[in-house]
C-alpha positions, 0 to 999 in steps of 0.5 A: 196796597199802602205801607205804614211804617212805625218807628220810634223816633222821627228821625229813624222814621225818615230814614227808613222811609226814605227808600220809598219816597226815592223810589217814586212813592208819595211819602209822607213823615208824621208825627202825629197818630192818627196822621190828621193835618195831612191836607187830604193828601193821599200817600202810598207810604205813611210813617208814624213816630209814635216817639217811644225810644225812652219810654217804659216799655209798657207804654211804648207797646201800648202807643205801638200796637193803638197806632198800628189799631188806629192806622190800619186799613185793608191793603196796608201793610206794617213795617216796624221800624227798629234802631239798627244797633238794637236802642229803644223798646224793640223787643215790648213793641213787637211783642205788642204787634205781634198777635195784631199782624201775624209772624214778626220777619225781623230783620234790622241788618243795614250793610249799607252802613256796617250793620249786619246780622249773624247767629242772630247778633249785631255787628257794626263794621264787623265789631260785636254790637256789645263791644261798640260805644253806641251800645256801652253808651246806654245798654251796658252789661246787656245782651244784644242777641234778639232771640234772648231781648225777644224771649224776654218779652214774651215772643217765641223765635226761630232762626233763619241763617245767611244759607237758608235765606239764600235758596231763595225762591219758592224754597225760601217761602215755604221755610218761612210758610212753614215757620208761621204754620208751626206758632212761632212769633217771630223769625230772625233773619241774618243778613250780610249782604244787601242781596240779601236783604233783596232776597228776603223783600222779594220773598216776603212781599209775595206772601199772603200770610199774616206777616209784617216786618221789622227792620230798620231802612236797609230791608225797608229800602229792598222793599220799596225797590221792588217792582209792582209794588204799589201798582203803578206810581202816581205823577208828581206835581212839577215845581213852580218857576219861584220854588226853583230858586237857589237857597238863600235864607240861612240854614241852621244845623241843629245837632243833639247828639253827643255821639261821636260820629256827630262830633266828626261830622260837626269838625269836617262842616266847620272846617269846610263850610266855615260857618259859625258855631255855638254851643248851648251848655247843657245847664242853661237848657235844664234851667230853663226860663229861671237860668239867668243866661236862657234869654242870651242865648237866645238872642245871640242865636237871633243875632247869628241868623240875623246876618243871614250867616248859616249857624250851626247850634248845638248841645254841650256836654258836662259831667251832669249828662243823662242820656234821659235827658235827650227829650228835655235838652232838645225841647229847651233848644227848640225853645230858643231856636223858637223865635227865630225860625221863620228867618230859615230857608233850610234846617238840618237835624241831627237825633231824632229827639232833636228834630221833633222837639224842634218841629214841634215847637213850631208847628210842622206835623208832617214831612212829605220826603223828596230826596236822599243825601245819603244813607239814612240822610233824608230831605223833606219839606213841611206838609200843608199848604198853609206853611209860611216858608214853602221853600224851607227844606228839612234833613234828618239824621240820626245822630251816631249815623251817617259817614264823616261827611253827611252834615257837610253833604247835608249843607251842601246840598241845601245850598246848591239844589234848587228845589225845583229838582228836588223830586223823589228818586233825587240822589246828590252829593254822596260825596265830599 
C-alpha cells in the first residue's frame, strides 16, 4: 500500500506529509504531476502540488482529478489535502474526485493548531472561521460551512457529529458503510480532539470501500500513526561522515506572507537571532526587470549573503496589495534571490506560493521530508542525486500558520542539527 497526497500548494503539501515521513516513511514532496525527476527512488508516500489555490475552479478540479488519473495505481490510496480554514477551491476539487475515488471522508479539523469542527463549521481557537482575519482577508461575506461550499459544487453531504464518531469501532464503520451504500458523496466529520481525529483513521483505513480523505495534516498525521500501515518500513540510508557537518553557509528566510501571524514570527526571528532584514516593496517586484531600482536590489541581497550573515527577505506591503498577486510577487522575489542561491546552506520558506516560486527558479522539483520542527514546520532536503548543494536543507511553512516562534525554531534548528541526525521521526526545537 502507498499514498498519494494531493494538495494545492507546496507548502500545504508538506505540512500534511510531514506526519508520514516522521513516522518513518520514505516521503517524498513534488511539484511536479506526473512526479518524473524522482531518481527512480521509491516512496511510501508521494504528495503532489498541483498548485491550484488561485485558479479558477474549473481548471483547478481539471488539474486535480488528471493528477489523481495520472498517479494512481493499485494499492494507492487519496488523500486530498484541504487548507484548514477552508482558502483555495476545496470544494470543485473534491467534487472532482469524488466519482474517481468513492465517499469523500471530509475532515479538515487540526486541534494541534486551534482548528476544529463542529455542526460542520471552522473554529479557529474557538472563534467562527468567518469571524477570523485570515477568512475576512480573501472570503468575506462568504459561508465557511461545508455542507453549503460542498453543495454548491455539486456534492451531495451527510453529517457525522462528535458522539457518533466517538462509538467508534464496528459501530462507527457500518455508519459510515451505510453512508456510502445510500449515495451520498461526502460525509462530513466534526472533530474536536485529536482522539478524535485517531478515532476516525483508525476507522476508515480499515475499510474496503471505495473512499479517500480529505483533510488537512491533523487527519493525515493519525493516518500515518497507524501501525501497519504500510507493512513493514524500509531501512533508511545512514548519513555520511561530511553530511554530519554543522550548518555554516548562510540560511535565507524568505517570508511572502503578509499575515499576521508572519509578522510575529518575523519580529521574535529578529529580536532573537539577530540577523539582517530587507524588505523588497512591493512595486519593484510588479515592475520587474523595467523597475529602475530591480538590479539593486538584487545585488544588495547578493551583498548580504556574501558576508556569510543569515538574511531574512521579504515582501512589503502598499495600498496596491491584491492578494492575486501572491504567485507573481514571489516569482519576482525568487528572480532576485535567483543568482545567489548556490552561496545557501539552508533556506526557510514562509507561503506555500513563496517556496515554489523559489524552488522552481532553481531548479528543485521534488523534497524528500526528514524531520519536523514543529506543527505544520516541515524540513526536506532536495531530491536528486545531481544537486549541487547536498547539505542544503529546506523548511516550509504556511504562512498564517505556526506559533510566534517557528521561524526562530525554524532557524535554530538549521543551525544547531547536524544533518547526520536528521532522520524521519526527528522532532527538535518545539520551543523557544
Amino acid at each position: 500500500m502507498s499514498i498519494l497526497i494531493i494538495a494545492d500548494d507546496l507548502s500545504g503539501a508538506a505540512d500534511c506529509a510531514i506526519g508520514f515521513a516522521s513516522a518513518g516513511y520514505r516521503t517524498v514532496v513534488t511539484l511536479d504531476v506526473p512526479p518524473q525527476g524522482l531518481d527512480g527512488t521509491a516512496a511510501d508516500v508521494i504528495a503532489a502540488d498541483t498548485d491550484t489555490r488561485r485558479l479558477a475552479p474549473v481548471e483547478a478540479a481539471q488539474r486535480t482529478s488528471a493528477a489523481w488519473l495520472a498517479l494512481r495505481e493499485p494499492g494507492r490510496r487519496l488523500y486530498k489535502k484541504i487548507d484548514s480554514t477552508l482558502r483555495g477551491n476545496w470544494a470543485a476539487e473534491v467534487a472532482a474526485l469524488q466519482p474517481l475515488a468513492g465517499l469523500a471522508i471530509v475532515a479538515p479539523a487540526f486541534p494541534a493548531t486551534g482548528r476544529t469542527l463542529l455542526g460542520g463549521r471552522v473554529f479557529v481557537r474557538g472563534e467562527p472561521l468567518e469571524t477570523t482575519d485570515t477568512w475576512k482577508l480573501e472570503n468575506a461575506g462568504r459561508t465557511a460551512d461545508l455542507h453549503v461550499m460542498l453543495a454548491q459544487a455539486g456534492v451531495s453531504t451527510a453529517q457525522l457529529d462528535v458522539d457518533a464518531l466517538r462509538e467508534g469501532g464496528q459501530t462507527l464503520m457500518a455508519r459510515i458503510a451505510a453512508v456510502a451504500a445510500s449515495g451520498t458523496q461526502a460525509l462530513v466529520v466534526d472533530a474536536e480532539t485529536k482522539d478524535d481525529l485517531i478515532t476516525l483513521a483508525r476507522a476508515t483505513a480499515q475499510m474496503d470501500k471505495a473512499l479517500f480523505w480529505v483533510g488537512s495534516g491533523g487527519l493525515a498525521r493519525e493516518i500515518a500513526s497507524l501501525e501497519g500501515l504500510f507493512g513493514p518500513r524500509a531501512a533508511r540510508k545512514g548519513a555520511s561522515a561530511s553530511e554530519g557537518q554543522r550548518q555554516q553557509a548562510p540560511v535565507l528566510v524568505l517570508v511572502g506572507s503578509l499575515s499576521a501571524v508572519s509578522e510575529r514570527q518575523c519580529a521574535m526571528l529578529r529580536e532573537r537571532a539577530g540577523m539582517i532584514e530587507l524588505t523588497v516593496p512591493p512595486a519593484v517586484l510588479r515592475g520587474g526587470e523595467g523597475h529602475a531600482d530591480l538590479f539593486q536590489w538584487q545585488a544588495r541581497i547578493g551583498d548580504a549573503l556574501g558576508t556569510g550573515a543569515d538574511l531574512l527577505l521579504r515582501i512589503g506591503s502598499d495600498d496596491a496589495f491584491d492578494p492575486a498577486e501572491g504567485a507573481l510577487l514571489s516569482a519576482a522575489l525568487a528572480g532576485l534571490v535567483k543568482p545567489h542561491f548556490a552561496a545557501l546552506g539552508g533556506l526557510i520558506a514562509t507561503g506555500g506560493e513563496t517556496a515554489r516560486a523559489m524552488l522552481s527558479a532553481v531548479g528543485v522539483g521534488s523534497i524528500e521530508l526528514i524531520a519536523e520542527i514543529e506543527a505544520g514546520v516541515a524540513v526536506g532536503k532536495p531530491v536528486g542525486a545531481s544537486t549541487r548543494q547536498p547539505h542544503l536543507r529546506i523548511v516550509t511553512k504556511a504562512g498564517a500558520f505556526g506559533t510566534d516562534h517557528a521561524l526562530f525554531a525554524a532557524w535554530r534548528y538549521l543551525r544547531e542539527t547536524p544533518a547526520a541526525t536528521v532522520s524521519a521521526g526527528t522532532r527538535s526545537h518545539d520551543s523557544a
